[in-house]
Residue frames as qw, qx, qy, qz and C-alpha x, y, z in Angstrom:
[[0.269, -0.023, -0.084, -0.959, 101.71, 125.62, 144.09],
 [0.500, 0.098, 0.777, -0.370, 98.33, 124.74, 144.37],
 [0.784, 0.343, 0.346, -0.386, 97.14, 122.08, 142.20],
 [0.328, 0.765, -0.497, -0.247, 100.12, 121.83, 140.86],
 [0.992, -0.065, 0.079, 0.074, 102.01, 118.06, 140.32],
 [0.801, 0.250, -0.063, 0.540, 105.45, 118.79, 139.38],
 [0.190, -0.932, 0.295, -0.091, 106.66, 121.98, 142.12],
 [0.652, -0.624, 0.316, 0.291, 109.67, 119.80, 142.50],
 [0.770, 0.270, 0.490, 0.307, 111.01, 119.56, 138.85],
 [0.062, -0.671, 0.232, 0.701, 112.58, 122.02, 136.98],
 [0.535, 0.551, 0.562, 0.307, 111.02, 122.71, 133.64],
 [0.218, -0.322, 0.294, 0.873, 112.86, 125.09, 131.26],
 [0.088, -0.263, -0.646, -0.711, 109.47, 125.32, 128.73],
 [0.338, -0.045, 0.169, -0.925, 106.23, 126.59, 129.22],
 [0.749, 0.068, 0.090, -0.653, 104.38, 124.13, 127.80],
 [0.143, 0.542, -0.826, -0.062, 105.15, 120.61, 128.62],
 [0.229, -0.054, 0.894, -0.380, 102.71, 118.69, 129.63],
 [0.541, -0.183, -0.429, -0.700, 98.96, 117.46, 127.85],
 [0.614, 0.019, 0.562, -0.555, 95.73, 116.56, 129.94],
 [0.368, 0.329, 0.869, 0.034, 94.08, 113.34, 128.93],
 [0.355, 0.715, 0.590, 0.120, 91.86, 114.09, 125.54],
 [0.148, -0.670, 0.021, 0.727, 93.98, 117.11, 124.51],
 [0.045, -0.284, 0.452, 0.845, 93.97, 117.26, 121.13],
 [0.006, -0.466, -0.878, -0.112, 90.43, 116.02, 120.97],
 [0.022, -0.896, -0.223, 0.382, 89.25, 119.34, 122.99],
 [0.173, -0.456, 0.357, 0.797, 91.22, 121.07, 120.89],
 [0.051, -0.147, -0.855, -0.496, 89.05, 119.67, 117.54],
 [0.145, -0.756, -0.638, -0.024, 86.07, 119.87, 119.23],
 [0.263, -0.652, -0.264, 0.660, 86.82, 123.50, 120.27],
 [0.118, -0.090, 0.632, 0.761, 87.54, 124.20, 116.30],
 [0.071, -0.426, -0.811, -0.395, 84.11, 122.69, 115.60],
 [0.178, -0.598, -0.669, 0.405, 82.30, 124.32, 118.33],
 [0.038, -0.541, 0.090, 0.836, 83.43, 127.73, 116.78],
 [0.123, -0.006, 0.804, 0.581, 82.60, 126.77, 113.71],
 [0.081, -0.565, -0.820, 0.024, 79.05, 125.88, 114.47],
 [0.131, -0.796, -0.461, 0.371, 78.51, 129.00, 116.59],
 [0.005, -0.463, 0.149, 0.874, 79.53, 131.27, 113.93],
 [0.102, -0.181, -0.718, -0.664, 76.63, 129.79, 111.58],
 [0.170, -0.801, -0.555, 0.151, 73.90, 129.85, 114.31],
 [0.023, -0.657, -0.216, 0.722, 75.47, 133.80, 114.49],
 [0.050, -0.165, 0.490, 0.855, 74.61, 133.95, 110.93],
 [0.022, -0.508, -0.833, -0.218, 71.54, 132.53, 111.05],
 [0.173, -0.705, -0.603, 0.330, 70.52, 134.16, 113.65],
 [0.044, 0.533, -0.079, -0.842, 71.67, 138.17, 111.78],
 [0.103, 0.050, -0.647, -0.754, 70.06, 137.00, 108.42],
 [0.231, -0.693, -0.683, -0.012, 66.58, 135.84, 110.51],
 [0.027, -0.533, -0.143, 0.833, 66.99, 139.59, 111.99],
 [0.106, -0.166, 0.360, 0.912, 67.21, 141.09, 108.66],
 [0.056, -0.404, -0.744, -0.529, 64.25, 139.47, 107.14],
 [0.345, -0.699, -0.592, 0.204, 61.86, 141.05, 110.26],
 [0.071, -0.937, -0.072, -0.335, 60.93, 145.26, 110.68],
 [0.573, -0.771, 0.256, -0.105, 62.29, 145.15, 114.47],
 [0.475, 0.279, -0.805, 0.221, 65.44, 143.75, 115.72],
 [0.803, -0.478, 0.205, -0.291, 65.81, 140.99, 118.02],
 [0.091, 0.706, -0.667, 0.221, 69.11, 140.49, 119.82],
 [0.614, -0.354, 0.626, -0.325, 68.04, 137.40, 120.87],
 [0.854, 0.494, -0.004, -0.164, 68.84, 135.73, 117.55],
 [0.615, 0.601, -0.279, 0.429, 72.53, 136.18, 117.71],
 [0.265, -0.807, 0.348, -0.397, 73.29, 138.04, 120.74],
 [0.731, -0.409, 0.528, -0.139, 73.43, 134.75, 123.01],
 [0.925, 0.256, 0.208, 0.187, 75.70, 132.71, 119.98],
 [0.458, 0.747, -0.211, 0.434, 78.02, 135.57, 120.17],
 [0.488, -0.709, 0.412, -0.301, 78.24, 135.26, 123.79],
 [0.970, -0.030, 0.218, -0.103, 79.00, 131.72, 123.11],
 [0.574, 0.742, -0.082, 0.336, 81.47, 132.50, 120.87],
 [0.268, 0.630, -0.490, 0.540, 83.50, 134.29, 122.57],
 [0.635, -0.578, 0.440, -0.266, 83.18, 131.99, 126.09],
 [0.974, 0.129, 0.100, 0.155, 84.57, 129.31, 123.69],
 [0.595, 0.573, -0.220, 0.519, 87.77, 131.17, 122.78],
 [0.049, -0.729, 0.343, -0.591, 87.94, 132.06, 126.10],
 [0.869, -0.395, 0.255, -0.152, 87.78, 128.36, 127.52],
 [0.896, 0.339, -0.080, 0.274, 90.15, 127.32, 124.99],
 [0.100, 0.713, -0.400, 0.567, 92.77, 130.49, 126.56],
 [0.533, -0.623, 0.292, -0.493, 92.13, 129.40, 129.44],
 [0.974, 0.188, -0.127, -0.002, 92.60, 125.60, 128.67],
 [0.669, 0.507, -0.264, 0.475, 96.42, 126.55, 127.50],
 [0.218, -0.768, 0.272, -0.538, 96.89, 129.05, 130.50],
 [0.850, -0.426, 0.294, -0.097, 96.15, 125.55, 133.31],
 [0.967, 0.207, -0.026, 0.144, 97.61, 123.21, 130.89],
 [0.427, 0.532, -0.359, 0.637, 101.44, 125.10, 130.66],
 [0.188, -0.605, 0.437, -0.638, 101.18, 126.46, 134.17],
 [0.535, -0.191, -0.815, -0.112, 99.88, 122.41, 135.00],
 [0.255, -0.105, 0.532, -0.800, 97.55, 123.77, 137.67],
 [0.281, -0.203, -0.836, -0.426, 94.63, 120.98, 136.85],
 [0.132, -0.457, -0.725, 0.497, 92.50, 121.98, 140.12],
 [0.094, 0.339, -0.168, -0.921, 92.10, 125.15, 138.23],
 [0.154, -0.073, -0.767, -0.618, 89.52, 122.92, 135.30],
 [0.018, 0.373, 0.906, -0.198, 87.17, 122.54, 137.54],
 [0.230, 0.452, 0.189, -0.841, 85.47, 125.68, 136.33],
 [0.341, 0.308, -0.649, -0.607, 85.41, 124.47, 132.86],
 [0.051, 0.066, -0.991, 0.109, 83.48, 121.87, 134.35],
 [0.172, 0.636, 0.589, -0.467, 80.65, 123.64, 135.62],
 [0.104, 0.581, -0.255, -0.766, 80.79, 125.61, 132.59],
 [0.496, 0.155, -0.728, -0.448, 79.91, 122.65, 129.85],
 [0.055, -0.315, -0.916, 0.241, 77.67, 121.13, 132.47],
 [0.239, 0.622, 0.265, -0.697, 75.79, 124.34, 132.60],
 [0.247, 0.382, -0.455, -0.765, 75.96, 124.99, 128.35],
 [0.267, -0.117, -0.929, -0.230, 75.43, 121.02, 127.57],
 [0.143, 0.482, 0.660, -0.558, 71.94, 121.91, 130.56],
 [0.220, 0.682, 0.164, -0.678, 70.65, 124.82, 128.60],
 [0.420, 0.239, -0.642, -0.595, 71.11, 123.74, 124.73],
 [0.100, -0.078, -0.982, 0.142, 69.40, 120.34, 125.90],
 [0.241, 0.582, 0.573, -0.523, 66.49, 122.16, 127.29],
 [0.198, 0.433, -0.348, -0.807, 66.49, 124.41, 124.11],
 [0.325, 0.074, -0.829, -0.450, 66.78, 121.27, 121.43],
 [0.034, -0.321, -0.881, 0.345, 64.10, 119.63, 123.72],
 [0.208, 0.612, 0.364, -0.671, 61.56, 122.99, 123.91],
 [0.046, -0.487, 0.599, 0.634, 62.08, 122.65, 119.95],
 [0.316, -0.179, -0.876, -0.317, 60.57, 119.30, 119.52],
 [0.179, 0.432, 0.713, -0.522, 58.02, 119.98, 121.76],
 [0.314, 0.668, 0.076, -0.670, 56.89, 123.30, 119.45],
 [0.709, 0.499, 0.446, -0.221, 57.40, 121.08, 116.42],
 [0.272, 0.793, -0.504, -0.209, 60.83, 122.23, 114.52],
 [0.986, 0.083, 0.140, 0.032, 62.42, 119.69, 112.66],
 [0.783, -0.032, 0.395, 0.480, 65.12, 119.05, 110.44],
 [0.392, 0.605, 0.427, 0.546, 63.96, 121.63, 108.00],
 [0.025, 0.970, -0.002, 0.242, 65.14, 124.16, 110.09],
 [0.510, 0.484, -0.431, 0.565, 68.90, 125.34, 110.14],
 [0.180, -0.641, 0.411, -0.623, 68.48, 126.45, 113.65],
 [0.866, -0.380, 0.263, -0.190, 67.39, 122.95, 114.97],
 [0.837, 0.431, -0.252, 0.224, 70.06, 121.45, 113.27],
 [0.197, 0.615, -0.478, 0.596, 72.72, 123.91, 115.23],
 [0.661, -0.508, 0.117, -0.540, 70.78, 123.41, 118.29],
 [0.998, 0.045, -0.026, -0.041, 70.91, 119.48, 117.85],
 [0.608, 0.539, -0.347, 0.468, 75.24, 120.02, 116.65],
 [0.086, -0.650, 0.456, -0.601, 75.63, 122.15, 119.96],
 [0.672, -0.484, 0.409, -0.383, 74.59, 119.87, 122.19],
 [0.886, 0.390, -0.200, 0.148, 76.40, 117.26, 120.64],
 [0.473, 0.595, -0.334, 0.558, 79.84, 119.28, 121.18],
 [0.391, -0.642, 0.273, -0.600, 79.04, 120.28, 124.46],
 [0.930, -0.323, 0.112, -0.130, 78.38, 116.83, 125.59],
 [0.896, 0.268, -0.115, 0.335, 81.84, 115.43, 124.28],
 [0.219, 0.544, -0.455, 0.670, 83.80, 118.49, 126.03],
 [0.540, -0.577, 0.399, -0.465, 81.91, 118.16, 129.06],
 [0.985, 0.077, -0.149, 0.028, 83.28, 113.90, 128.50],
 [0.725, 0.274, -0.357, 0.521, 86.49, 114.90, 128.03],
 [0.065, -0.709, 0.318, -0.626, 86.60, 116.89, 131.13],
 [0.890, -0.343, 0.167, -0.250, 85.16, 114.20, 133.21],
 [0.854, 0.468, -0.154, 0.166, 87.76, 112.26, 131.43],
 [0.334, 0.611, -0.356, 0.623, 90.68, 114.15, 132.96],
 [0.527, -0.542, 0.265, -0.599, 88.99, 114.07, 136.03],
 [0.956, -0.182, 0.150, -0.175, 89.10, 110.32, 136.09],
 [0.743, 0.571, -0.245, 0.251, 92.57, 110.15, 134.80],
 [0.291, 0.560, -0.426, 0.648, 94.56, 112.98, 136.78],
 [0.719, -0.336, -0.598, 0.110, 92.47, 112.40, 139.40],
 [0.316, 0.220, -0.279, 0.880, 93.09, 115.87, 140.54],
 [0.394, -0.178, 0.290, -0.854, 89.78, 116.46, 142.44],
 [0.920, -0.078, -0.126, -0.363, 86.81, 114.21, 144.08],
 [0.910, 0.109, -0.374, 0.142, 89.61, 111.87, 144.61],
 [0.685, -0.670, -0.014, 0.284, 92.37, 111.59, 147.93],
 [0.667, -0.322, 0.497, 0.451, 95.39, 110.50, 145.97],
 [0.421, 0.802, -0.106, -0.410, 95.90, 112.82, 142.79],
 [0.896, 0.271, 0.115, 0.333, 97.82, 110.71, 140.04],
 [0.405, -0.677, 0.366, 0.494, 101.49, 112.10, 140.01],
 [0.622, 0.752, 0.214, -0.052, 102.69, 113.49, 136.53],
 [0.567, -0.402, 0.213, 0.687, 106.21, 113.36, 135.74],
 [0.300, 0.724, -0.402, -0.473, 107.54, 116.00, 132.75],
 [0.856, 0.502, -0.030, 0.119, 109.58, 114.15, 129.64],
 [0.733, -0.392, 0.176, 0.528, 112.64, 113.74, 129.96],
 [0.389, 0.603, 0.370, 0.590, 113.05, 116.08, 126.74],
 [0.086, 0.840, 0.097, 0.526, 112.33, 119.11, 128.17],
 [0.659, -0.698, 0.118, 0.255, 114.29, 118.69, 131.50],
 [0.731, -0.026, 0.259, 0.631, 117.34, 119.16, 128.69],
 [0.106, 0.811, -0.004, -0.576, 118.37, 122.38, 128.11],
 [0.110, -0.248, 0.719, 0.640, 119.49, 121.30, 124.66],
 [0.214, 0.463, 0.779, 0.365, 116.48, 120.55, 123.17],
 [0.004, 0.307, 0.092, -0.947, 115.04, 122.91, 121.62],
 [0.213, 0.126, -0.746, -0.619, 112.46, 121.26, 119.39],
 [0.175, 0.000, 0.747, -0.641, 108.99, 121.34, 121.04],
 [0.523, 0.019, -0.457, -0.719, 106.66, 120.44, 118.46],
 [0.309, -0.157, -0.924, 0.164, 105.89, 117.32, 120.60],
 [0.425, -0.301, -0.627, 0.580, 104.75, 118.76, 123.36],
 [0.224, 0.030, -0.030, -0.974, 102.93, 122.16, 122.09],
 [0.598, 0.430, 0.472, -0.484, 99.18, 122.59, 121.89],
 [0.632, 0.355, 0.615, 0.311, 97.66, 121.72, 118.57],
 [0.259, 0.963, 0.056, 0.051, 96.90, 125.44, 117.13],
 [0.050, -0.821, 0.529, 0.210, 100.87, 125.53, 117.52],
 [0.506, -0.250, 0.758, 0.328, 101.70, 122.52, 115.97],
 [0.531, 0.704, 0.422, 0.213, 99.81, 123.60, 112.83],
 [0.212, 0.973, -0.031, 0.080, 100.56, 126.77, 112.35],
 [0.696, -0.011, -0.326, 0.640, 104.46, 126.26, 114.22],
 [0.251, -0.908, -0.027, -0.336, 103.81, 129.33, 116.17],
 [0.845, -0.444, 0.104, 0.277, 106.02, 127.66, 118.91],
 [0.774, 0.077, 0.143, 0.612, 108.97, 128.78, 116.21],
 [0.003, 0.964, 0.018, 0.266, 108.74, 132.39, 116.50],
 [0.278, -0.922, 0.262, 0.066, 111.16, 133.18, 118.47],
 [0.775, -0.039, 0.524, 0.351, 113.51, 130.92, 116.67],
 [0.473, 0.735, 0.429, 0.227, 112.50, 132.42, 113.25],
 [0.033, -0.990, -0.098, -0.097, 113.21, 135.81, 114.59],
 [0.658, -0.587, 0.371, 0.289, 116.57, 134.82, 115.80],
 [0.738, 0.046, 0.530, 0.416, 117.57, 133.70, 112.81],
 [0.217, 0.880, 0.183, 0.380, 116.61, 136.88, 110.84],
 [0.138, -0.982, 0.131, 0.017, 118.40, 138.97, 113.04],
 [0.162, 0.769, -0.608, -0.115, 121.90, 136.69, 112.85],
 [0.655, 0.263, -0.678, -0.204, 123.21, 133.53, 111.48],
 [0.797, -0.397, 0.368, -0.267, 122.37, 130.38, 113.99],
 [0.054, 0.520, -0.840, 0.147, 124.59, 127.24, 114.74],
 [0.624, -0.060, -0.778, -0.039, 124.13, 124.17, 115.63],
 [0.179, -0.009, -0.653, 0.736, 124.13, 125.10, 119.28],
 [0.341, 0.098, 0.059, -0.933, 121.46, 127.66, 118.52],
 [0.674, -0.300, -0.276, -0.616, 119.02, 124.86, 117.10],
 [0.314, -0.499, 0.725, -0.356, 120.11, 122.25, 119.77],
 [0.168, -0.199, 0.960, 0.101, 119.04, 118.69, 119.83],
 [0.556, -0.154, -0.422, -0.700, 116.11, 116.33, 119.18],
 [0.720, -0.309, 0.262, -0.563, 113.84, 115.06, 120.89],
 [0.342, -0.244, 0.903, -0.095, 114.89, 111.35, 122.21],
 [0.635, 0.403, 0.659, -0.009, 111.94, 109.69, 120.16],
 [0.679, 0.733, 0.006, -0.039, 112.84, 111.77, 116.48],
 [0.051, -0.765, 0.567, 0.302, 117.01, 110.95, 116.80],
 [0.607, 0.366, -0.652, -0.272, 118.26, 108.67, 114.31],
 [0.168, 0.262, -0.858, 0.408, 119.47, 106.53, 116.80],
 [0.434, 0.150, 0.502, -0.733, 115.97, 105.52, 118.21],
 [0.577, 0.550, -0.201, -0.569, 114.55, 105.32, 115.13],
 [0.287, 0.599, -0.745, -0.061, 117.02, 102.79, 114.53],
 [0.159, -0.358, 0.770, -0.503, 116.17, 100.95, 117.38],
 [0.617, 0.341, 0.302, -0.641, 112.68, 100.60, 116.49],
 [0.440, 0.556, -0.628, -0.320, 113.62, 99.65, 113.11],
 [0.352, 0.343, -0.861, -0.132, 115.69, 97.07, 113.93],
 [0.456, -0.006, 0.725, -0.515, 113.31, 95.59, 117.05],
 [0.776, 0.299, 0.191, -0.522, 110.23, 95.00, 114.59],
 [0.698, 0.451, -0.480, -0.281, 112.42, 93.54, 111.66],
 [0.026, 0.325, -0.884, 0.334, 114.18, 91.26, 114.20],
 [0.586, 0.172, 0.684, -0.399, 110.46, 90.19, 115.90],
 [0.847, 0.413, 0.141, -0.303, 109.58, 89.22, 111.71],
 [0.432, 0.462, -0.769, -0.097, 112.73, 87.14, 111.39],
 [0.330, -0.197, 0.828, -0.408, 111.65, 85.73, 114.28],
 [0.648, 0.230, 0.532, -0.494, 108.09, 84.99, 113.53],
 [0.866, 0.441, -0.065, -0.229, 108.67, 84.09, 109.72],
 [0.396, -0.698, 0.521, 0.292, 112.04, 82.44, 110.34],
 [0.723, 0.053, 0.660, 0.198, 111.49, 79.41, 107.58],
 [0.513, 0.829, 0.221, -0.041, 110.45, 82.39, 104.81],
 [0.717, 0.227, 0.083, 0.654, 112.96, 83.98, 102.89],
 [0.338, -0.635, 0.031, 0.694, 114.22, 87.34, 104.14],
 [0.379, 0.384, 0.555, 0.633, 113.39, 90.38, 101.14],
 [0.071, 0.298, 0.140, 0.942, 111.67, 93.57, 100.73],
 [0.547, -0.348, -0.692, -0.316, 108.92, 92.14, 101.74],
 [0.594, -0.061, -0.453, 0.662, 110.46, 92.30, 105.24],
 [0.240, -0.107, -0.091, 0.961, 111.71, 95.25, 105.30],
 [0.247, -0.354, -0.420, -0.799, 108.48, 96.70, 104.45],
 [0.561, -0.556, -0.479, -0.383, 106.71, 95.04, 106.92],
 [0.618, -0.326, -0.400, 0.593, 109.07, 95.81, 109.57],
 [0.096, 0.135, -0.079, 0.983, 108.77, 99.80, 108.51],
 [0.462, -0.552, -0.361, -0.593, 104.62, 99.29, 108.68],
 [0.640, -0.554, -0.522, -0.105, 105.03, 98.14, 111.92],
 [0.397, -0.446, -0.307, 0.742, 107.50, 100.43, 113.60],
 [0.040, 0.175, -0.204, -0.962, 106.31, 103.78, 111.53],
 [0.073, 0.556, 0.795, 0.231, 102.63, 102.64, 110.52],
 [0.061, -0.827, -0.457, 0.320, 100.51, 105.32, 112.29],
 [0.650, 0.343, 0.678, -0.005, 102.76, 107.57, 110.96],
 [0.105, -0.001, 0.722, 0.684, 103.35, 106.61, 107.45],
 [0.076, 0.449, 0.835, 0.310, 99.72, 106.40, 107.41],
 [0.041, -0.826, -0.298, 0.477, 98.63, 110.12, 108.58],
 [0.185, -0.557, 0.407, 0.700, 101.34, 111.53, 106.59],
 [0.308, 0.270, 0.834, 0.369, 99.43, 109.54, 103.23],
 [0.039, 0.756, 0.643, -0.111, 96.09, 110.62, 104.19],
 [0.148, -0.795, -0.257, 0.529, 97.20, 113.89, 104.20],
 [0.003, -0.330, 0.542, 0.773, 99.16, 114.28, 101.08],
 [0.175, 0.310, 0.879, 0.319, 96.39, 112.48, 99.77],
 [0.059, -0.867, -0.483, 0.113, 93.87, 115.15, 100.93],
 [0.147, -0.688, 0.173, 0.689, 96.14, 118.11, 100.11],
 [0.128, -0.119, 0.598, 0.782, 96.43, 117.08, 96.29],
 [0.063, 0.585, 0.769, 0.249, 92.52, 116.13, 96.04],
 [0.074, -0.846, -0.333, 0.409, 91.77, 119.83, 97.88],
 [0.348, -0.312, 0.399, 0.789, 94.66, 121.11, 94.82],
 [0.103, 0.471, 0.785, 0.390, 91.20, 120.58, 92.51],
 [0.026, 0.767, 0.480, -0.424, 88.93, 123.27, 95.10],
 [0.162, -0.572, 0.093, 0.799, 90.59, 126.27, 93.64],
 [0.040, -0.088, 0.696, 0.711, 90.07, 125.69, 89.93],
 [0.065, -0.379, -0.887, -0.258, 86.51, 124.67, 90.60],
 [0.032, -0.737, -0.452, 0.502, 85.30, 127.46, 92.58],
 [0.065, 0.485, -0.231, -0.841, 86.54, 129.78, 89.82],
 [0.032, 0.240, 0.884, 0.400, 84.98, 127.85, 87.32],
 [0.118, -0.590, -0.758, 0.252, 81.98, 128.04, 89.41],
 [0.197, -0.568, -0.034, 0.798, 82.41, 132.02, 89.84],
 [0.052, -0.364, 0.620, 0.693, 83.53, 132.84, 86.69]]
């Protein structure tokens, strides 16, 4: 197909492949919403205070709004269907936004708004965000190398999902499914309707089987017998043989339980607060 990289391969999943800076645009696509649903609050609570309305407080931060959920759809649509010739809209799209907030936050300080207004602040945030998606797009460009360029970079699949036995695709989903596991619906639903097997969930992925794992293991603790051969051989080790095949992570997985029990505190204090 065009713009495609992998018409000769035979991929049993939809979504198997990430562009360069994928779960970055994904984060930044979080934030971007984020933002532009406080500039559309600003901009209906500066309405309210004023006789008249004026749709031009909100109006163009709701358009925004919903061309951001509709670059992210679109995002997921190339990415699974790996048509990358297809981004180049999204290109001119956050070249054009990251143009026009720029000129905005610019026509701002000219007229003298600072800090001490919420709307230069957004202003100042948006063009921030903008620049960094319109980065990572360039980004992808210089990677895949799928336009501007003779020789597109060739993208094989994973060997994972060329196996009809795996069924286990949390790798290899977008991020808004690998939070939420959305990706297991139709699993889920199976299973409610009648008892599953072993067949039914099928294998794992080649980098979570035990055997791998194992492999890793035994490589790192093997390269610190090497390198401390004269020391004495102890937990000590073994510890430092799990930080270095499992660091990254042992160390997300921390952070997070660490930040799930300190956020166990929010609830009790907002009622407090309330109340």
């Amino acid at each position: 197909g065009w713009g495609s990289q992998s018409s000769k391969v035979h991929i049993h999943h939809s979504t198997w492949l990430h562009f360069p800076g994928h779960n970055l645009r994904w984060i930044l696509t979080f934030i971007l919403l984020f933002v532009l649903v406080c500039e559309i609050a600003e901009g209906i609570v500066s309405d309210g205070v004023s006789e008249s309305r004026h749709l031009h407080l909100y109006m163009p931060a709701g358009m925004a709004f919903l061309a951001a959920i509709t670059s992210v759809v679109y995002y997921h649509n190339i990415e699974t269907s790996n048509f990358p010739k297809l981004l180049i809209a999204l290109l001119f799209y956050w070249t054009l936004a990251f143009i026009t907030k720029t000129i905005k936050f610019v026509k701002f300080c000219d007229n003298g708004v600072g800090f001490s207004q919420l709307r230069f602040c957004l202003t100042g945030l948006l063009v921030v965000l903008y620049g960094m998606l319109l980065a990572v797009e360039i980004n992808v460009i210089r990677v895949r190398r799928y336009v501007f360029f003779k020789t597109p970079k060739e993208v094989k699949p994973p060997e994972d999902l060329q196996d009809l036995g795996v069924r286990f695709l949390q790798p290899f989903v977008n991020l808004l499914s690998k939070g939420t596991y959305w990706w297991m619906n139709t699993f889920i639903k199976t299973a409610h309707k009648k008892p599953i097997d072993l067949k039914t969930i099928g294998k794992l992925p080649i980098a979570m089987r035990a055997l791998t794992n194992y492999i890793r293991l035994n490589e790192a603790f093997e390269a610190q017998k090497n390198r401390r051969s004269s020391s004495p051989q102890g937990s000590r080790s073994i510890w430092r043989a799990l930080c270095c095949a499992f660091g990254r992570p042992l160390l997300l997985s921390s952070t997070f339980r660490i930040l799930a029990d300190l956020l166990g505190f929010a609830g009790p204090l907002c009622i407090s607060g309330i109340v």
